[in-house]
Every structure is written in structure tokens, then in C-alpha cells.
C-alpha positions as CSV (number, residue, x, y, z in Angstrom):
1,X,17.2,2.3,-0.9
2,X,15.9,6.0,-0.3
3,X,13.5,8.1,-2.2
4,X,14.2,11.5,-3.1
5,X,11.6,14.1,-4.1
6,X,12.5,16.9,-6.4
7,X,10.4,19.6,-6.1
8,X,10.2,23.0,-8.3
9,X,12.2,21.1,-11.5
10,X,11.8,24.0,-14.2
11,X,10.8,22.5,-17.7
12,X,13.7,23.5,-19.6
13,X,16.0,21.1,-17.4
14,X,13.4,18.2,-17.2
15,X,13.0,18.4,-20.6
16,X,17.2,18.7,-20.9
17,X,18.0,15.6,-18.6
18,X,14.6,13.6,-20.4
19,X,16.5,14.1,-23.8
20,X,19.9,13.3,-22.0
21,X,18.8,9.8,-20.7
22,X,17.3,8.9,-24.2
23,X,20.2,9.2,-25.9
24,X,22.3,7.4,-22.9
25,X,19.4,4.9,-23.3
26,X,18.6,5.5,-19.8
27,X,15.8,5.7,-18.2
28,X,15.4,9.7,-16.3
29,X,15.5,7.9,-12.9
30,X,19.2,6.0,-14.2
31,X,20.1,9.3,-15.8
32,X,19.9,11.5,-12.7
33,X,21.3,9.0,-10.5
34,X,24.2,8.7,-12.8
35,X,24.8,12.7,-13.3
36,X,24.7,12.8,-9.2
37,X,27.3,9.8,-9.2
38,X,29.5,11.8,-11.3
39,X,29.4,14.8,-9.5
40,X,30.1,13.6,-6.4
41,X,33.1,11.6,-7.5
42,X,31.7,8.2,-7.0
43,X,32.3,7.3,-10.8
44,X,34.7,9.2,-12.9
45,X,33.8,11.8,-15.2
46,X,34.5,10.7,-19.2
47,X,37.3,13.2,-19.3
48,X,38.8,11.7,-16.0
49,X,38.2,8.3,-17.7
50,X,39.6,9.7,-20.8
51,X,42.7,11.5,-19.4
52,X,43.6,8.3,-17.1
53,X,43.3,6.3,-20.9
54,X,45.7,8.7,-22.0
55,X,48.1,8.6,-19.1
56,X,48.1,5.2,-19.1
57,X,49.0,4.8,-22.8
58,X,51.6,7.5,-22.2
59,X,53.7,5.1,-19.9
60,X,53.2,2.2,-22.0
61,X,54.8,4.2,-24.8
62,X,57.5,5.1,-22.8
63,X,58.3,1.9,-21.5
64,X,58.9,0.5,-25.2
65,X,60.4,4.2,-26.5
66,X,63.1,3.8,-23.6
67,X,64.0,0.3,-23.9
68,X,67.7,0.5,-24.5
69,X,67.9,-3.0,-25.6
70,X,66.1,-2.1,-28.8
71,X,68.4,-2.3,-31.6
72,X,66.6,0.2,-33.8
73,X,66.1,2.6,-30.8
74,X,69.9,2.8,-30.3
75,X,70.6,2.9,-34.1
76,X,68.3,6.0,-34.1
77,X,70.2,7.7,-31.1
78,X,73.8,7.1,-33.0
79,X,72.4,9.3,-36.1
């Protein structure tokens, strides 16, 4: 593994990513790794995660809403 060095951090985003880590229960070493992660697209984004979720639940609905061998589907179309 490398080191990296960060030099010239101002306080108000040490202090920012310090607080951010604490509540990811992270430590700031995790934290920044993971904020780099994210923002180079090695590990999706939560609304990447979030929008796949949605998609994905969005095709399974589909899959049951267009099932024309459903009885109460095709009742419903008839009305």
C-alpha cells in the first residue's frame, strides 16, 4: 500500500470530514479513502446504489404487472 500526504488541509474541512467519519463510524483515514473511492467510481455513490434499487424493483414489478396469465390482471383489463 502507498502513503499519501495532504498538505495545506484548511480546518473547516478537517473538521467537516472528522465529523463525517464519526458518524459513518469510521475512522478519518477509512472516511477519506472511502469519499475518494466514490468519487472516482470505484464504489457506487448511495444515489447510484439507490437508483439501481429502484430500477431493479421497477422490472420486478413489471414482470408480475404484465403476466397475462394472471387471472385478476386480465379481469381488470376487461372493465
Amino acid at each position: 500500500m502507498s502513503t499519501i500526504t495532504l498538505k495545506d488541509v484548511p480546518q473547516e474541512l478537517r473538521i467537516a470530514l472528522k465529523q463525517r467519519a464519526a458518524r459513518n463510524r469510521r475512522s478519518l483515514n477509512q472516511e477519506l479513502l472511502y469519499c475518494l473511492e466514490q468519487f472516482v467510481g470505484i464504489i457506487p455513490t448511495p444515489a447510484q446504489e439507490n437508483r439501481e434499487s429502484i430500477e431493479s424493483a421497477k422490472q420486478g414489478l413489471m414482470r408480475v404487472w404484465e403476466n397475462s396469465e394472471d387471472d385478476i390482471y386480465n379481469e381488470l383489463l376487461k372493465k
